[in-house]
KOLBAMI-896849 format. One line per 10 residues: number of its first residue (from 1); for each residue y, z, x of N, C-alpha, C. Coordinates in nm, 4 decimals. Each point is the difference from the previous one (the first is absolute). Layout:
N
NUM> Y:Z:X:Y:Z:X:Y:Z:X | ...
//
This chain:
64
1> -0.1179:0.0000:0.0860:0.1179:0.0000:-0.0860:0.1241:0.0000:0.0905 | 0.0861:-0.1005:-0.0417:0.1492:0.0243:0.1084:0.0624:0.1103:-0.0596 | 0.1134:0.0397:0.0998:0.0783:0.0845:-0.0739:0.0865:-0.0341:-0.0758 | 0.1002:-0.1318:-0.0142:0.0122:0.0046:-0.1784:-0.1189:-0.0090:-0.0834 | -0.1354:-0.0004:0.0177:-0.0129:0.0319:-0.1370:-0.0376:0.1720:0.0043 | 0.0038:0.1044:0.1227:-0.0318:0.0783:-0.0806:0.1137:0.0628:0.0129 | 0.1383:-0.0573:0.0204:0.1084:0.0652:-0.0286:0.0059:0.0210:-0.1319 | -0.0329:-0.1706:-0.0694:0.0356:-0.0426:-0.1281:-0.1052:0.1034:-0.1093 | -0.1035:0.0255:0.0122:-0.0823:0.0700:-0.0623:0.0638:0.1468:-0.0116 | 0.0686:0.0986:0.1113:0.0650:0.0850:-0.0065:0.1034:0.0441:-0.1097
11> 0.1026:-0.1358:-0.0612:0.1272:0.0053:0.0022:-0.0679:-0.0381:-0.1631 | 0.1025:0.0603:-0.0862:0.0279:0.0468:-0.1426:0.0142:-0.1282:-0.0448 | -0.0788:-0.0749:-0.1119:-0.0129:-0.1815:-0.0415:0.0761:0.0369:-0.0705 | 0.1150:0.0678:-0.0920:0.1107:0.0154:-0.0518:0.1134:-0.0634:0.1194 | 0.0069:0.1185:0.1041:0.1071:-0.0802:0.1054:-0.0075:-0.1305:0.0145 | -0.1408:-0.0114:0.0373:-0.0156:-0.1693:0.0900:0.0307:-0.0825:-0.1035 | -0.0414:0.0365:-0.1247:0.0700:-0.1408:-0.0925:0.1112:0.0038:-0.0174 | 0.0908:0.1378:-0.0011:0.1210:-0.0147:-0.0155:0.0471:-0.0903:0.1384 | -0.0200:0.0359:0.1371:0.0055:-0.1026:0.0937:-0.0031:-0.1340:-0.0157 | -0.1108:-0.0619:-0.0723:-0.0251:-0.1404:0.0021:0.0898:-0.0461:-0.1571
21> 0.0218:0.0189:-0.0719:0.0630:0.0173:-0.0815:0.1928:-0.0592:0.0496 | 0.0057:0.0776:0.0671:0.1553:0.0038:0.0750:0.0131:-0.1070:0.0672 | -0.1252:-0.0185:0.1033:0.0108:-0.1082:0.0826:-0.0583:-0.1123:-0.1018 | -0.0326:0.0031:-0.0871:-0.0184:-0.2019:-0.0812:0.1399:0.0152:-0.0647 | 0.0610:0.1240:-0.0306:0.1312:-0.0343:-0.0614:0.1062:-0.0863:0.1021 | 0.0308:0.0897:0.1311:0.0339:-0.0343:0.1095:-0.0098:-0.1210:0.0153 | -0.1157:-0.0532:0.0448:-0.0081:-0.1385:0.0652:0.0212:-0.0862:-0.1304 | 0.0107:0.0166:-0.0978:0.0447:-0.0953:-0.1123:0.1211:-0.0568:-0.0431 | 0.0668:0.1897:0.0258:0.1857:-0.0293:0.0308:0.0105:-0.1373:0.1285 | -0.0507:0.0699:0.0958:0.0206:-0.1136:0.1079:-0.0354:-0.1392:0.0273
31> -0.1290:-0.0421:-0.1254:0.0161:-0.1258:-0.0015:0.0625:-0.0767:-0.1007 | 0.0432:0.1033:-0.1092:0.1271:-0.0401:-0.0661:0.1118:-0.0481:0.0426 | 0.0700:0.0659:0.1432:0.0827:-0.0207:0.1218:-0.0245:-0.0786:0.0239 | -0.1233:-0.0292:0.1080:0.0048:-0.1104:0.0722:0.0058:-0.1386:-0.0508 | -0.0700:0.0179:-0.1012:-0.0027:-0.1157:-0.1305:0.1894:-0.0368:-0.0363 | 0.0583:0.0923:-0.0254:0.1086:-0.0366:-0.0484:0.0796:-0.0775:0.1194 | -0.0082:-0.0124:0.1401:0.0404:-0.0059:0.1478:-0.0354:-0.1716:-0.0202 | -0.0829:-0.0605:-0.0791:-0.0643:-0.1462:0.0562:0.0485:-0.0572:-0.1358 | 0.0211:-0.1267:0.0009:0.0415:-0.0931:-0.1151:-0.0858:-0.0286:-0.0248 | -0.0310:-0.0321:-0.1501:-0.0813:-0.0552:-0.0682:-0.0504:-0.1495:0.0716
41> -0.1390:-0.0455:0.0149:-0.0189:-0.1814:0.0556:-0.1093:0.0040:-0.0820 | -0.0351:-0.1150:-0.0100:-0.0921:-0.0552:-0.0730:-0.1357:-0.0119:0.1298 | 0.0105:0.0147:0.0984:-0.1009:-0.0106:0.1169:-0.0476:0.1530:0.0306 | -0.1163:0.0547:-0.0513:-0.0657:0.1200:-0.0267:0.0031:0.0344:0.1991 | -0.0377:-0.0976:0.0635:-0.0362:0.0148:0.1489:0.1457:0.0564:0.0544 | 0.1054:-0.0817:-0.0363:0.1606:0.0408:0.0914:0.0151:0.1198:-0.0547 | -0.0281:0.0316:-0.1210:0.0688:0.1460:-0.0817:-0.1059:0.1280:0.1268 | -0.1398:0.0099:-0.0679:-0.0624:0.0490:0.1048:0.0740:0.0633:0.1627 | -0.0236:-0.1672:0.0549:0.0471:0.0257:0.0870:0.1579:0.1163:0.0762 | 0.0743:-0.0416:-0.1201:0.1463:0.0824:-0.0250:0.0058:0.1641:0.0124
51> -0.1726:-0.0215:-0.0996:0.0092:0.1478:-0.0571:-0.0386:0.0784:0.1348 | -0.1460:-0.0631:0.0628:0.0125:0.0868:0.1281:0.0720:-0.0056:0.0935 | 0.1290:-0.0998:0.0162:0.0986:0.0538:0.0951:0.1047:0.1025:-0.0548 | -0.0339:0.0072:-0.1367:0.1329:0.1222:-0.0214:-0.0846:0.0969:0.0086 | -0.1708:-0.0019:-0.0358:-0.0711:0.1772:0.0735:0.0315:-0.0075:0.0928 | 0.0309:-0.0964:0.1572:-0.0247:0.0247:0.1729:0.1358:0.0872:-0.0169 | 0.1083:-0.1077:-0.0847:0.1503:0.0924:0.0214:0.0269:0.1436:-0.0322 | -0.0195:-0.0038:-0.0891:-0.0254:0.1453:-0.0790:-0.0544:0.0774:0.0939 | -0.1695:-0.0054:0.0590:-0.0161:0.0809:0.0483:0.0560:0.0483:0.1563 | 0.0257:-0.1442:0.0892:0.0996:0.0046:0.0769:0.1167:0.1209:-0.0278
61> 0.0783:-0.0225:-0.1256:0.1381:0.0684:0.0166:-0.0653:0.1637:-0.0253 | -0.1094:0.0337:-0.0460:-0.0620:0.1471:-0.0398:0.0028:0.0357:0.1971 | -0.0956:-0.1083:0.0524:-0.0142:0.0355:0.1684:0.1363:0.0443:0.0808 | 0.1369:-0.0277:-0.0799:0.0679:-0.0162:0.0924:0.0700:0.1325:-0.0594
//
């Protein structure tokens, strides 16, 4: 067994969902963001592409 899982076995499944819970809210706000950052195209591949340069930026400006 690694130790996340027997951290995870330790820890109260009330908390941890409240945890995971927060974080799908979280990352949803943020691809609401990043989404709003790229113009609409009709080319599914360029949009894509857009979207993960505004995650590199994003997470870039968190690094800095």
């Amino acid at each position: 067994m690694s130790d996340f899982n027997a951290i995870v076995r330790l820890l109260d499944p009330r908390w941890a969902q409240d945890l995971r819970s927060y974080a799908l809210k979280y990352e949803e706000e943020r691809h609401e963001i990043r989404a709003s950052w790229i113009p609409s195209s009709e080319d599914d591949d360029t949009w894509f592409d857009l979207y993960q340069m505004a995650t590199t930026v994003e997470q870039d400006i968190a690094l800095m």
